[in-house]
N, CA, C and O atoms as a CHARMM CRD file, in Angstrom:
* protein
*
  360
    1    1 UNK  N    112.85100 148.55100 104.80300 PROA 1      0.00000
    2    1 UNK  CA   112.89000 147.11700 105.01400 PROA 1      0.00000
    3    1 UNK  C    114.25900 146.70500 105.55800 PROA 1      0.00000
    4    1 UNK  O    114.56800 145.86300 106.40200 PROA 1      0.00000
    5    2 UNK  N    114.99900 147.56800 104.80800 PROA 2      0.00000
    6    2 UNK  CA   116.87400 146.64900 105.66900 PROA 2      0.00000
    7    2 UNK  C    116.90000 147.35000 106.95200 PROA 2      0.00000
    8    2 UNK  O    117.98000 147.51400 107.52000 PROA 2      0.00000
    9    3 UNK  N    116.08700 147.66700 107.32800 PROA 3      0.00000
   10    3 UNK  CA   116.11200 148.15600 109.20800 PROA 3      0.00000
   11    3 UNK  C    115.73700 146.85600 109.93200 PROA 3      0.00000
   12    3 UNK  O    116.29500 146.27200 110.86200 PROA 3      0.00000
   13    4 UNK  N    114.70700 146.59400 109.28400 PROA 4      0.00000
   14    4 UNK  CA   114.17700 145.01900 109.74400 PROA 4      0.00000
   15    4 UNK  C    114.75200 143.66900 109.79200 PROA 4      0.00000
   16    4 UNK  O    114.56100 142.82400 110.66700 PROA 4      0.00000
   17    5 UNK  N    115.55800 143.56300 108.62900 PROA 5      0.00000
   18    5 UNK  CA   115.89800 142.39900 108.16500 PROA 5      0.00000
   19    5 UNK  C    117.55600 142.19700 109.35200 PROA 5      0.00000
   20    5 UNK  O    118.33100 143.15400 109.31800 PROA 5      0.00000
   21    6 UNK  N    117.83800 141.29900 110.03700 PROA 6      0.00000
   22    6 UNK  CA   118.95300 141.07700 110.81200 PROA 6      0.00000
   23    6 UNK  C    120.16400 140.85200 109.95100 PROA 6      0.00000
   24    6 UNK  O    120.35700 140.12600 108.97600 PROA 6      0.00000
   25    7 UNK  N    120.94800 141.72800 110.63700 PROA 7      0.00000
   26    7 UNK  CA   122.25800 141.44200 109.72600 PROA 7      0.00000
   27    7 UNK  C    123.12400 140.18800 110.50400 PROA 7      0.00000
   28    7 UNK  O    123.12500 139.72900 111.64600 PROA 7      0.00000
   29    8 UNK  N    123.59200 140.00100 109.69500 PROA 8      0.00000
   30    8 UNK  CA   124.58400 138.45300 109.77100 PROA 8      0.00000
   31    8 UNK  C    126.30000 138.63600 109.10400 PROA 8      0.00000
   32    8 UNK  O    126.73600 139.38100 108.22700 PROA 8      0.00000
   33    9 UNK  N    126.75300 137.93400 109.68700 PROA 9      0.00000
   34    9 UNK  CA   128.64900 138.43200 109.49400 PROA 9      0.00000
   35    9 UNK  C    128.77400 137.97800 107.76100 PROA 9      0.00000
   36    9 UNK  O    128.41700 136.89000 107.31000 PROA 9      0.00000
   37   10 UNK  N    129.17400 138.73900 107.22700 PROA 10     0.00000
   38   10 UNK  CA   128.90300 138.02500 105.59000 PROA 10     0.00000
   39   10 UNK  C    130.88600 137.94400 105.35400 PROA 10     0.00000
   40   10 UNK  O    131.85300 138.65400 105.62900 PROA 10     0.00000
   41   11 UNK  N    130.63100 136.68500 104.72200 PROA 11     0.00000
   42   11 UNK  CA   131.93400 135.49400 104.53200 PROA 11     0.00000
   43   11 UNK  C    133.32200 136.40200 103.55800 PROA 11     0.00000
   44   11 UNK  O    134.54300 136.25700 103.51100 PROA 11     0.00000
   45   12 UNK  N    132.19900 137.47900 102.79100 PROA 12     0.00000
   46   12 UNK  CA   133.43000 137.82000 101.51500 PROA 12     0.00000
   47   12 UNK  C    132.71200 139.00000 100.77200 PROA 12     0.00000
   48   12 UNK  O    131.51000 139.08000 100.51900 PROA 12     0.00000
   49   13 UNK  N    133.77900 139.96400 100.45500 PROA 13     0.00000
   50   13 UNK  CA   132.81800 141.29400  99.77600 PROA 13     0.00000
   51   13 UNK  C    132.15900 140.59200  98.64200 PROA 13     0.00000
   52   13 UNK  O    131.33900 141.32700  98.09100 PROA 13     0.00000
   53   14 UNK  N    132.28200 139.03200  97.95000 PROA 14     0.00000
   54   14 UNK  CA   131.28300 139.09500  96.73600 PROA 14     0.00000
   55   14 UNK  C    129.99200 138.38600  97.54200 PROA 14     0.00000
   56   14 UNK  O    128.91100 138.59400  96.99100 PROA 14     0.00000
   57   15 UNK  N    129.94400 137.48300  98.91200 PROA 15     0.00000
   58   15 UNK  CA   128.74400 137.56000  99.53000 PROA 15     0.00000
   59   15 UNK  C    128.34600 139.00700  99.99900 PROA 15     0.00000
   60   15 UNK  O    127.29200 139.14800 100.61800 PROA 15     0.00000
   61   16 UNK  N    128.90600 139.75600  99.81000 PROA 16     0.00000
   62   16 UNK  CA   128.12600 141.16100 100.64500 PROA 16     0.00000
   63   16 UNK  C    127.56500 141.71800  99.61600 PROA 16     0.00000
   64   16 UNK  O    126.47700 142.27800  99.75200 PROA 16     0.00000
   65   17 UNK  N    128.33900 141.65500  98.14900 PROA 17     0.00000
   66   17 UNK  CA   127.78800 142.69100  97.14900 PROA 17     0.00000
   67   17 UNK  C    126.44500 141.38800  96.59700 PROA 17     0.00000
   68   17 UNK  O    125.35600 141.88100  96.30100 PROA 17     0.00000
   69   18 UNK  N    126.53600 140.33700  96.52300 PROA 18     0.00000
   70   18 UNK  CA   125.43300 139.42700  96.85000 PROA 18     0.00000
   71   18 UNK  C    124.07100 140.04800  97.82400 PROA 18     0.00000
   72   18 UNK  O    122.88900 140.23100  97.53600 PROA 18     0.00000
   73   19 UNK  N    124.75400 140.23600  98.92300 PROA 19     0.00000
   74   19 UNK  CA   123.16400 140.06300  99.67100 PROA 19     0.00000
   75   19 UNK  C    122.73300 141.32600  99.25900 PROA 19     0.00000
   76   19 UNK  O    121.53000 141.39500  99.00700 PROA 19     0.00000
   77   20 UNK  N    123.35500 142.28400  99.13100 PROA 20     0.00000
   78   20 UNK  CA   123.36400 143.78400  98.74700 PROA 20     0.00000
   79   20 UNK  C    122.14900 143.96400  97.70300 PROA 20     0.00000
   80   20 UNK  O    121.08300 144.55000  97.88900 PROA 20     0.00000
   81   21 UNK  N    122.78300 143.04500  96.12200 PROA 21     0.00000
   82   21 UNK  CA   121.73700 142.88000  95.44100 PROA 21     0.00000
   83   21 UNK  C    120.47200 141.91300  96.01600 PROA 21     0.00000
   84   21 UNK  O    119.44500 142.42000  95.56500 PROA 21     0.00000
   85   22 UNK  N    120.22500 141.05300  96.60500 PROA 22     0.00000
   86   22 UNK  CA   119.30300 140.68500  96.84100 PROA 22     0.00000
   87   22 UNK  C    118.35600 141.65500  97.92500 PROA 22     0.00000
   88   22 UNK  O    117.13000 141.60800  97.82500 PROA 22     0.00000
   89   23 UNK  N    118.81300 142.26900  98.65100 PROA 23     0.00000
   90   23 UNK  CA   117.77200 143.33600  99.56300 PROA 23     0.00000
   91   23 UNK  C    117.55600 144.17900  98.69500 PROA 23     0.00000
   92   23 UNK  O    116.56800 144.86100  98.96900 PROA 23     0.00000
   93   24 UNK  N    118.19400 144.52000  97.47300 PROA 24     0.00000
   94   24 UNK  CA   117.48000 145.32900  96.40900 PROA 24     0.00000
   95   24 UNK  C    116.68300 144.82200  95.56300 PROA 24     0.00000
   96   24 UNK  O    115.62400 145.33500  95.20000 PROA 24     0.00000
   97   25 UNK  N    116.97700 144.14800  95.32300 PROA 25     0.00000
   98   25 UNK  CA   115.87300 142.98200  94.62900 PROA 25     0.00000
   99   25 UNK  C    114.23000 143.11900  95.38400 PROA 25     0.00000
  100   25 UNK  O    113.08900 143.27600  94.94900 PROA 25     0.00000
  101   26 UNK  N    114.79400 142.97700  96.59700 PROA 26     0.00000
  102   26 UNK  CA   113.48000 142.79000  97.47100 PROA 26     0.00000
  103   26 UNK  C    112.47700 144.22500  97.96600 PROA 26     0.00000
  104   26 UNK  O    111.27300 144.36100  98.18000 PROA 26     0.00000
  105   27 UNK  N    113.37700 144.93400  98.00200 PROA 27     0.00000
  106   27 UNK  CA   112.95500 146.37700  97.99600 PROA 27     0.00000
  107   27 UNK  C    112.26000 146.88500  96.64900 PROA 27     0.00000
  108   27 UNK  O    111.26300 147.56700  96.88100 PROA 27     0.00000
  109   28 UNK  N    112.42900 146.78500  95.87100 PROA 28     0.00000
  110   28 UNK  CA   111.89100 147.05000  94.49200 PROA 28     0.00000
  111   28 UNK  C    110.37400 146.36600  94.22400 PROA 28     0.00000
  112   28 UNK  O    109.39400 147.04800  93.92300 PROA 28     0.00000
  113   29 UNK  N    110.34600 144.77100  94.40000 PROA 29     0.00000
  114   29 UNK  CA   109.06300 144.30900  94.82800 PROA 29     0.00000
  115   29 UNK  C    108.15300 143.76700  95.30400 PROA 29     0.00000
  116   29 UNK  O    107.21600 143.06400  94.92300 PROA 29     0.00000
  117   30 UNK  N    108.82100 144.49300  96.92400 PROA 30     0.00000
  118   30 UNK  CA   108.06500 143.77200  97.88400 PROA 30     0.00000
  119   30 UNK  C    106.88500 144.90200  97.78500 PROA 30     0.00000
  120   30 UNK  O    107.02500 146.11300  97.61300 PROA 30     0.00000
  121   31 UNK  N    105.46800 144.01300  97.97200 PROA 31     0.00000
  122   31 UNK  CA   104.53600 144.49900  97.92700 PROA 31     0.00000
  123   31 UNK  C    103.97500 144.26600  99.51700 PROA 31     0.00000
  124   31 UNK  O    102.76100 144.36500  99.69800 PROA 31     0.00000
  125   32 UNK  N    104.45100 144.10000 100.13400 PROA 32     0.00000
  126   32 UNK  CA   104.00500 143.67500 101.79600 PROA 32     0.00000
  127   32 UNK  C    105.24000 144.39700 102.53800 PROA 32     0.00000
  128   32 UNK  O    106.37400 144.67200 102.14300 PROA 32     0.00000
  129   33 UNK  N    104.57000 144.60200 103.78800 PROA 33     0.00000
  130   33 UNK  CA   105.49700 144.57600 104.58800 PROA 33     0.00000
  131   33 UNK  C    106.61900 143.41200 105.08100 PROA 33     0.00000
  132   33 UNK  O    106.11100 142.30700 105.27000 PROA 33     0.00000
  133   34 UNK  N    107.78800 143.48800 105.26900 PROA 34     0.00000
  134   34 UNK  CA   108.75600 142.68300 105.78600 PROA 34     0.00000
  135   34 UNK  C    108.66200 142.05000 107.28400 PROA 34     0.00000
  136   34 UNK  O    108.90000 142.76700 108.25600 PROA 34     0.00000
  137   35 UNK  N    108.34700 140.84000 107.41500 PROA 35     0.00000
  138   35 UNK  CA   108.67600 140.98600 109.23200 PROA 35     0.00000
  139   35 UNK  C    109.53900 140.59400 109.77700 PROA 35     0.00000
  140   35 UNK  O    110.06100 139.52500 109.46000 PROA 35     0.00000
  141   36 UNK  N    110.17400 141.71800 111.27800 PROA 36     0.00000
  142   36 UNK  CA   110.86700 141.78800 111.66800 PROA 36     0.00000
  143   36 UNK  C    112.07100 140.85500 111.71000 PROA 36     0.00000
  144   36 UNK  O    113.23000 141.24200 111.55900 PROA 36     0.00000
  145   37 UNK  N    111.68100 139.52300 111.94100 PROA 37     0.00000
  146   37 UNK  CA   112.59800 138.43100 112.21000 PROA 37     0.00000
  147   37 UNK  C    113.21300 137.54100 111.31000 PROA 37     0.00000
  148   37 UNK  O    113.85300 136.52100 111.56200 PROA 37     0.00000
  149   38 UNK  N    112.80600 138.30700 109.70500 PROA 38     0.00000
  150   38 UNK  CA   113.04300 137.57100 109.00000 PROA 38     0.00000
  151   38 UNK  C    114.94800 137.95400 108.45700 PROA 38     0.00000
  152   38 UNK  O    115.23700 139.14200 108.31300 PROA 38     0.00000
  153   39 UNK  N    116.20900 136.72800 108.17700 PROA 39     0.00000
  154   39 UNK  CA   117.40700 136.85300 108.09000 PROA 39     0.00000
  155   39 UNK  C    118.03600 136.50300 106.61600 PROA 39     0.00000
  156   39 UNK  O    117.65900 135.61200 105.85600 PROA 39     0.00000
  157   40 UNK  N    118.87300 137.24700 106.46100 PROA 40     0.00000
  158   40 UNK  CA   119.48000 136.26300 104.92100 PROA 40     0.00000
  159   40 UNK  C    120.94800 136.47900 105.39600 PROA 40     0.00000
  160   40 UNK  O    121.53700 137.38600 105.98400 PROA 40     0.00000
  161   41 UNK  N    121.27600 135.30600 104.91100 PROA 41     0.00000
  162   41 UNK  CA   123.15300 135.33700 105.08600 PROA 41     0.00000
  163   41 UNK  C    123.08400 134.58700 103.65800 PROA 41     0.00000
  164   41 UNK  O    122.16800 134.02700 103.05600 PROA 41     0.00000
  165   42 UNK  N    124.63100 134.84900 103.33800 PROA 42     0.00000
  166   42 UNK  CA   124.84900 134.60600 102.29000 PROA 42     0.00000
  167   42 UNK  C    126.54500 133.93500 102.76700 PROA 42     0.00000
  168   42 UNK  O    127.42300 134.41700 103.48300 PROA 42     0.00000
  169   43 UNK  N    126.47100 132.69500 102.02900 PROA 43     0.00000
  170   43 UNK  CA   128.17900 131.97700 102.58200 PROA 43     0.00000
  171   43 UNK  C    128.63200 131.50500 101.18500 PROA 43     0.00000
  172   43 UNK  O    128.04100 130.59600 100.60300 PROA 43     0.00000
  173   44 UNK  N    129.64500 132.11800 100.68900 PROA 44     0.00000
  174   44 UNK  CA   130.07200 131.67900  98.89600 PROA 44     0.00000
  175   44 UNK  C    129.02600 130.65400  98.45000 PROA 44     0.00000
  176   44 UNK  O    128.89700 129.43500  98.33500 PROA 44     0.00000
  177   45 UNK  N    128.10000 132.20500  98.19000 PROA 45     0.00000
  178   45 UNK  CA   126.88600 132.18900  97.31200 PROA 45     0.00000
  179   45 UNK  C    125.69400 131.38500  97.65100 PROA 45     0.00000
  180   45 UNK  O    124.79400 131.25100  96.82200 PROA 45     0.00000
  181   46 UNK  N    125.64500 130.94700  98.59200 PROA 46     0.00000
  182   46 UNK  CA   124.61700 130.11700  98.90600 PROA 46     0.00000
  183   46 UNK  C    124.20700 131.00700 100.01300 PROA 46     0.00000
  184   46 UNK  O    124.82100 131.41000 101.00100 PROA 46     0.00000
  185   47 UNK  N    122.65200 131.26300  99.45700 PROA 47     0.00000
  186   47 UNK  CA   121.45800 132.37200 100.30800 PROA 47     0.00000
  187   47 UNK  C    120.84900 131.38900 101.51700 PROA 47     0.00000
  188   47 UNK  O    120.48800 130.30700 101.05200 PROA 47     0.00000
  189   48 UNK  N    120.69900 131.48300 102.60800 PROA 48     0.00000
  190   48 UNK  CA   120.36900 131.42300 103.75200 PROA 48     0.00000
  191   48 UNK  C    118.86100 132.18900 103.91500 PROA 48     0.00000
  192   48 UNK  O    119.01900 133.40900 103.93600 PROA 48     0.00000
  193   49 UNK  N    117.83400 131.89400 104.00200 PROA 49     0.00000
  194   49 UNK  CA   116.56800 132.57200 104.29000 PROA 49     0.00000
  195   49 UNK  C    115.83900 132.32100 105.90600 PROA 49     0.00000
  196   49 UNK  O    115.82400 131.09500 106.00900 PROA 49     0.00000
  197   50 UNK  N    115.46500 132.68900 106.70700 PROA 50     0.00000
  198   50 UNK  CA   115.21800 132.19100 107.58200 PROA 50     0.00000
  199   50 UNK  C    114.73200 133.23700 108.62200 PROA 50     0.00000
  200   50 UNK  O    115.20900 134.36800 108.71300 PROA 50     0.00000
  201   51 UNK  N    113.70500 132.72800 109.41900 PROA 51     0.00000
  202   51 UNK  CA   112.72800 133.71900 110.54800 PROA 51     0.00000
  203   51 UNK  C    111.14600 132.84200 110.00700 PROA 51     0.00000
  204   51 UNK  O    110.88400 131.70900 109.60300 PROA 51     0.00000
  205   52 UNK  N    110.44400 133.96900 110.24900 PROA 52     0.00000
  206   52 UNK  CA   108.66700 133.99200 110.30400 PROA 52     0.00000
  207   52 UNK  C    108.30800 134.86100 109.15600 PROA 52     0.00000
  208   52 UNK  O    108.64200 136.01400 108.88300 PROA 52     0.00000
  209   53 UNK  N    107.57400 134.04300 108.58300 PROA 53     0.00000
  210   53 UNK  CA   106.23500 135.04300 107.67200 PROA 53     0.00000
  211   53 UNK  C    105.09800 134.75900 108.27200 PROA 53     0.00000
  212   53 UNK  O    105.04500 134.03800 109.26800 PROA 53     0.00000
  213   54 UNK  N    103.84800 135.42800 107.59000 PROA 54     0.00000
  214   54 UNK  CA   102.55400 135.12000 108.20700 PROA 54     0.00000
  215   54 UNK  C    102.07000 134.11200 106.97500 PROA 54     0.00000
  216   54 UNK  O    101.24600 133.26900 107.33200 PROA 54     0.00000
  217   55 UNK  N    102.44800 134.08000 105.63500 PROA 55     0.00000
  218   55 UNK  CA   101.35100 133.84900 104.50500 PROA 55     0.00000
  219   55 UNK  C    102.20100 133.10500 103.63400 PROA 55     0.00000
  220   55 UNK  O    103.33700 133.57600 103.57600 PROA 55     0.00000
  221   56 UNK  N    101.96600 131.90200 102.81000 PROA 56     0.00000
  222   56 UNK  CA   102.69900 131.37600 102.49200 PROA 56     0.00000
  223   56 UNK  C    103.49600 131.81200 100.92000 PROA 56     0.00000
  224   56 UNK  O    104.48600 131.38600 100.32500 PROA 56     0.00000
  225   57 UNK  N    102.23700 133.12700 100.59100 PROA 57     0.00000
  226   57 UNK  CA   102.71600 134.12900  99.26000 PROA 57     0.00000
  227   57 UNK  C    104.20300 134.86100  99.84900 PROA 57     0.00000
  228   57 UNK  O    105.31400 134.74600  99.33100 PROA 57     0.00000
  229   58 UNK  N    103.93400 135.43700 100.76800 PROA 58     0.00000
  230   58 UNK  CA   105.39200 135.90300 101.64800 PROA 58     0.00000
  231   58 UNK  C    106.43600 134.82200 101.18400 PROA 58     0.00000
  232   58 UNK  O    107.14900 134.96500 100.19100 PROA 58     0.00000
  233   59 UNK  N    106.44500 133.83000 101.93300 PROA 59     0.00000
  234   59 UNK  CA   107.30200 133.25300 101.33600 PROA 59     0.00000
  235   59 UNK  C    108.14500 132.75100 100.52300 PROA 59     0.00000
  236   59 UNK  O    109.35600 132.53500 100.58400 PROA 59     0.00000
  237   60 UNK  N    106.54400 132.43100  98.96900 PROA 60     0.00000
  238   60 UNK  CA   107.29000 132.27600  97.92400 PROA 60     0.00000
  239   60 UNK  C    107.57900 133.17600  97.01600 PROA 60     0.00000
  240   60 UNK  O    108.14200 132.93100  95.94900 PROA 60     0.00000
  241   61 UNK  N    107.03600 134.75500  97.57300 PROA 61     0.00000
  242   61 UNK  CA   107.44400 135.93300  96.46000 PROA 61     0.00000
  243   61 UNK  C    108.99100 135.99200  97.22100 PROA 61     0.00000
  244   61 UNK  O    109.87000 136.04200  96.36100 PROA 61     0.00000
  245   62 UNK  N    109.40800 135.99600  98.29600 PROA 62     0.00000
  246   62 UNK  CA   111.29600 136.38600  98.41000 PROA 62     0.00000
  247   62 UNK  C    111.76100 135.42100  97.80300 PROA 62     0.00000
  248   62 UNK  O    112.51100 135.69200  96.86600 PROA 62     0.00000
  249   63 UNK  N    111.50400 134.04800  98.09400 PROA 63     0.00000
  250   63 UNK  CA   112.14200 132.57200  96.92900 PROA 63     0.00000
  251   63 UNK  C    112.53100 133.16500  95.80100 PROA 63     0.00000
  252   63 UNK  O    113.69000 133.43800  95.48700 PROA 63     0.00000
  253   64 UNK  N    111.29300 133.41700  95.03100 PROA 64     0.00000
  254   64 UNK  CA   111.33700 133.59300  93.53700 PROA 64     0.00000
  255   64 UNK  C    112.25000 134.48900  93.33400 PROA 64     0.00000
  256   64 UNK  O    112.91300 134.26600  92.32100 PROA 64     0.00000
  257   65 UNK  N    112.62700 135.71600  94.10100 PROA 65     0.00000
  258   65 UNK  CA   113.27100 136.86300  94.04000 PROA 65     0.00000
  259   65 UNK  C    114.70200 136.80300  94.49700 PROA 65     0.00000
  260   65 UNK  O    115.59200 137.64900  94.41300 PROA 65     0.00000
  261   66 UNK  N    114.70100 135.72700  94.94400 PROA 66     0.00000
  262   66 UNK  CA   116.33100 135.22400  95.68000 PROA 66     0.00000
  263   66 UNK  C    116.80700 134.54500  94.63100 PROA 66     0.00000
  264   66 UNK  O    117.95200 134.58700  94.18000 PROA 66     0.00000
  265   67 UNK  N    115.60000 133.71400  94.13500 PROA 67     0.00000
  266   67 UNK  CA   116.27100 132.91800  92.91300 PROA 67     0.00000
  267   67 UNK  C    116.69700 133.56800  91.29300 PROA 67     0.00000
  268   67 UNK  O    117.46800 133.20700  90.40400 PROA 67     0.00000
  269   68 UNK  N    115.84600 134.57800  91.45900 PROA 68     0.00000
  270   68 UNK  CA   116.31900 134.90500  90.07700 PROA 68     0.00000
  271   68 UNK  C    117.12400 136.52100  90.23200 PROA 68     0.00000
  272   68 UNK  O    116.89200 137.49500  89.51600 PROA 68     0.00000
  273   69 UNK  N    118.02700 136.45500  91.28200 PROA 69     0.00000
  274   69 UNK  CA   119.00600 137.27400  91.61500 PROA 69     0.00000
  275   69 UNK  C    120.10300 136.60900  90.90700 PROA 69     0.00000
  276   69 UNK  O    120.14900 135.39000  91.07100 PROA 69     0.00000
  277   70 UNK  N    121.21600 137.26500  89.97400 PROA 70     0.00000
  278   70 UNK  CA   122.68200 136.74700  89.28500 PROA 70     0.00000
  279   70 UNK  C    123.34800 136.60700  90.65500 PROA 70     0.00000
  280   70 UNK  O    123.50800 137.41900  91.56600 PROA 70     0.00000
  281   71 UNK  N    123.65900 135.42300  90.52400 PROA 71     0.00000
  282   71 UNK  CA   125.38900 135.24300  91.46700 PROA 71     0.00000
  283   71 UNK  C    124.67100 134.13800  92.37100 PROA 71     0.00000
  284   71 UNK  O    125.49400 133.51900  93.04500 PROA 71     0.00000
  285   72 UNK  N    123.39300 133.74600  92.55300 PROA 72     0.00000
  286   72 UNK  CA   122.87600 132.95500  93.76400 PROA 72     0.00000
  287   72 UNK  C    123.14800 131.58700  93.00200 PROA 72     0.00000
  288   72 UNK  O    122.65200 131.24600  91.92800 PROA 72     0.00000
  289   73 UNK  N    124.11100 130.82600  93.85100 PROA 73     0.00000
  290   73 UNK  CA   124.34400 129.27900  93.52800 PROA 73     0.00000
  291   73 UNK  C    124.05900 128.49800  93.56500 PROA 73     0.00000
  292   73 UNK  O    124.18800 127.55100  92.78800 PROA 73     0.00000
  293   74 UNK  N    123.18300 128.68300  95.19200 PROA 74     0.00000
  294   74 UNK  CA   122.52800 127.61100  95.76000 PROA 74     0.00000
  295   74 UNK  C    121.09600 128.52400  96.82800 PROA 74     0.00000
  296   74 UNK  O    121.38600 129.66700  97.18100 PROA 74     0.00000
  297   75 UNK  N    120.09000 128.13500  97.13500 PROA 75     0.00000
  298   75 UNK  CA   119.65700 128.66400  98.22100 PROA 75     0.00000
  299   75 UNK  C    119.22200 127.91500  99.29900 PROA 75     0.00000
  300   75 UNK  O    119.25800 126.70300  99.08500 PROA 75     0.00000
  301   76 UNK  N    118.76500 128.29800 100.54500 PROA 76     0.00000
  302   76 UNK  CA   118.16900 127.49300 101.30900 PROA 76     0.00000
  303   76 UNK  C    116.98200 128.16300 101.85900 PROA 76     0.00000
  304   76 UNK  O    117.41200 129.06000 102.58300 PROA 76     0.00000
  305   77 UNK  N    114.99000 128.16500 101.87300 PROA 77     0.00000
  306   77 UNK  CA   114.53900 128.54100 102.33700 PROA 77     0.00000
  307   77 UNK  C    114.23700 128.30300 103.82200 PROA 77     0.00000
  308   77 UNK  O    113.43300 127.38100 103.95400 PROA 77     0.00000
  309   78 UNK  N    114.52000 128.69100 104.64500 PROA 78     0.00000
  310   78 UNK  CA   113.89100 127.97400 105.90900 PROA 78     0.00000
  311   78 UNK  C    113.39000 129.05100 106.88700 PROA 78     0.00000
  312   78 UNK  O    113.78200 129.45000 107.98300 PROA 78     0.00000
  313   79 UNK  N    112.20800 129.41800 105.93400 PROA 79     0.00000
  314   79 UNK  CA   111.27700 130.11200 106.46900 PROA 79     0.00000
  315   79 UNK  C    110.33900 129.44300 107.21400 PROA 79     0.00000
  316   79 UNK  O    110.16000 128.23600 107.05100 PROA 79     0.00000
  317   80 UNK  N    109.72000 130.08600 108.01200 PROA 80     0.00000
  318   80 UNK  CA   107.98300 129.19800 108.52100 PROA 80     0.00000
  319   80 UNK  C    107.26300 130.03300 108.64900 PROA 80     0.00000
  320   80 UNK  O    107.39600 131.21700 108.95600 PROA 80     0.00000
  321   81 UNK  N    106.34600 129.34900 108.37900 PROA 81     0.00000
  322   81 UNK  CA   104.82700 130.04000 108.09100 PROA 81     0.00000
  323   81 UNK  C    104.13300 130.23100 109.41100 PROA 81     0.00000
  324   81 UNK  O    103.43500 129.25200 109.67200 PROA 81     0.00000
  325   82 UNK  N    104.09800 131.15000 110.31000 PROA 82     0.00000
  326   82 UNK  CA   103.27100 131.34800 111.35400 PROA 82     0.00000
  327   82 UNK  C    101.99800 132.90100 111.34600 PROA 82     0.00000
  328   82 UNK  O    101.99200 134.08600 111.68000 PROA 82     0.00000
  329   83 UNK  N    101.03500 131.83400 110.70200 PROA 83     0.00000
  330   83 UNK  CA    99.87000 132.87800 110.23600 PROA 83     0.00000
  331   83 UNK  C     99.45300 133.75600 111.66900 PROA 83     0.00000
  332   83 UNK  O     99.37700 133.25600 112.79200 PROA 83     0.00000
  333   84 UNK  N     99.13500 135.60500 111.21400 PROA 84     0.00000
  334   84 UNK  CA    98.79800 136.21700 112.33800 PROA 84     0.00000
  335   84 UNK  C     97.17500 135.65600 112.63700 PROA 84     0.00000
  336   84 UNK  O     96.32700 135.06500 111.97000 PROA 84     0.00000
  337   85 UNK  N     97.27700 136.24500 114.15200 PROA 85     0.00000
  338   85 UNK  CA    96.27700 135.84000 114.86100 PROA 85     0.00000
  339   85 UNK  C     95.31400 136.90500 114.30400 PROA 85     0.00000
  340   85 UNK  O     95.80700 137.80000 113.61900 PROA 85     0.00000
  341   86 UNK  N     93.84000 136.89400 114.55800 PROA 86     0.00000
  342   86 UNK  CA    92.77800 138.40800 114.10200 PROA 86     0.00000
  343   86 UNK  C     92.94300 138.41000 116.05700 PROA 86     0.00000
  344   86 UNK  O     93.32100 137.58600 116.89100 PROA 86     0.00000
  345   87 UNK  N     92.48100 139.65600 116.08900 PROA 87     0.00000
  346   87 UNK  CA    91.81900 140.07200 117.42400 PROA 87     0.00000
  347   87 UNK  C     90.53700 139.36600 117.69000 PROA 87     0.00000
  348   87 UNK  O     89.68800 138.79200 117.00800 PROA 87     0.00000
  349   88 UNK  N     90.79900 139.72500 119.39400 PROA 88     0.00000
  350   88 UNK  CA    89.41900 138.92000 119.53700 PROA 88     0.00000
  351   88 UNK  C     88.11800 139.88100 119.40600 PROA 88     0.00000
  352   88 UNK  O     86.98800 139.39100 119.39400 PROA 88     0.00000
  353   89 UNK  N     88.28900 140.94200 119.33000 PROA 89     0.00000
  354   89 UNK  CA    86.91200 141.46300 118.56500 PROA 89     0.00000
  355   89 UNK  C     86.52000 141.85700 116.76200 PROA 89     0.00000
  356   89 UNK  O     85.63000 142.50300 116.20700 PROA 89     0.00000
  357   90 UNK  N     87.74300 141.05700 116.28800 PROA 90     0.00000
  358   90 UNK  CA    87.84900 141.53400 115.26700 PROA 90     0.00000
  359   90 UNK  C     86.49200 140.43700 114.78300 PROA 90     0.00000
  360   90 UNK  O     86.06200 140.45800 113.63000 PROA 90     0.00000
């Protein structure tokens, strides 16, 4: 998953050891795949979320998991929900 996720210039080694724990956080239980475009920055302590999910569970399982990470002060989700398309023969 941290192949996917875009890295961003982080403000201070306790935002880095921050986001650090939170991509572990997320690795442990993400039950979906990650998509590509999705970003977290972290700026003295306040989490940054932001890109595309497809489903709005996506969304609120990283929330919940951002939020109940130690050290997060503040967060901001600003995810969007852009559900995948099916095929057209699907």
């Amino acid at each position: 998953m941290r192949a996917l996720l875009k890295e961003e210039p982080i403000s201070s080694a306790e935002d880095q050891r921050l986001r650090e724990n939170i991509l572990n956080s997320l690795e442990r239980n993400a039950v979906v795949d990650f998509p590509p475009d999705v970003r977290i920055t972290v700026r003295s302590g306040t989490v940054y979320l932001e890109g595309k999910v497809s489903m709005q569970a996506e969304k609120q399982m990283m929330e919940d998991i951002i939020l109940s990470t130690p050290g997060v002060r503040s967060f901001r989700n600003r995810l969007v929900i852009k559900p995948c398309r099916a095929s057209a023969g699907a």
